[in-house]
N, C-alpha and C positions, 0 to 999 in steps of 0.2 A: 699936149692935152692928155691928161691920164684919166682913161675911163674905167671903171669898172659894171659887173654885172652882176645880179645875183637873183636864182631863178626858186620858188616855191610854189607847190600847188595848197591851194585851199578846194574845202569841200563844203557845200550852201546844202543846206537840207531842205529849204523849201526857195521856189522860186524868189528872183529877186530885180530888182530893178537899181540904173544908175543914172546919176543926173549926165543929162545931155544924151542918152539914148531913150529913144522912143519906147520899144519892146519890151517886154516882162524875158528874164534867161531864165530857162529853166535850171531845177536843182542840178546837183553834180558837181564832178572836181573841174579845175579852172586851173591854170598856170597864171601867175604870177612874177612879170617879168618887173625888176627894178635895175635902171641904170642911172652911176652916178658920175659925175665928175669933177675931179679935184678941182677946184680955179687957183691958179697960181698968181702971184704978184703982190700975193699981200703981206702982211707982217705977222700972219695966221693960215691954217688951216682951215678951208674950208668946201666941203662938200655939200652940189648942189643936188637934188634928185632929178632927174628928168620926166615929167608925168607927161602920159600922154592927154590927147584932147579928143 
């Protein structure tokens, strides 16, 4: 299985909310983590992202 990662920060100028959490986050910078993984076995390439929940 070939994973990879790739990390950015964003920065929210006013508070913000996301589906599935309860609380308002306040402004600020945030990290930004995305991981992906190759699936193999096909007759293509294809990378799935992994979100979290």
């Amino acid at each position: 299985m070939n994973m990879r990662s790739t990390s950015s920060m964003v920065t929210f100028a006013c508070p913000f909310t996301l589906p599935g959490y309860q609380d308002e986050l306040p402004a600020g910078e945030y990290e930004v983590l995305v991981e992906e993984e190759l699936l193999q076995g096909l007759s293509f390439e294809l990378i799935a992202e992994q979100r979290p929940i």
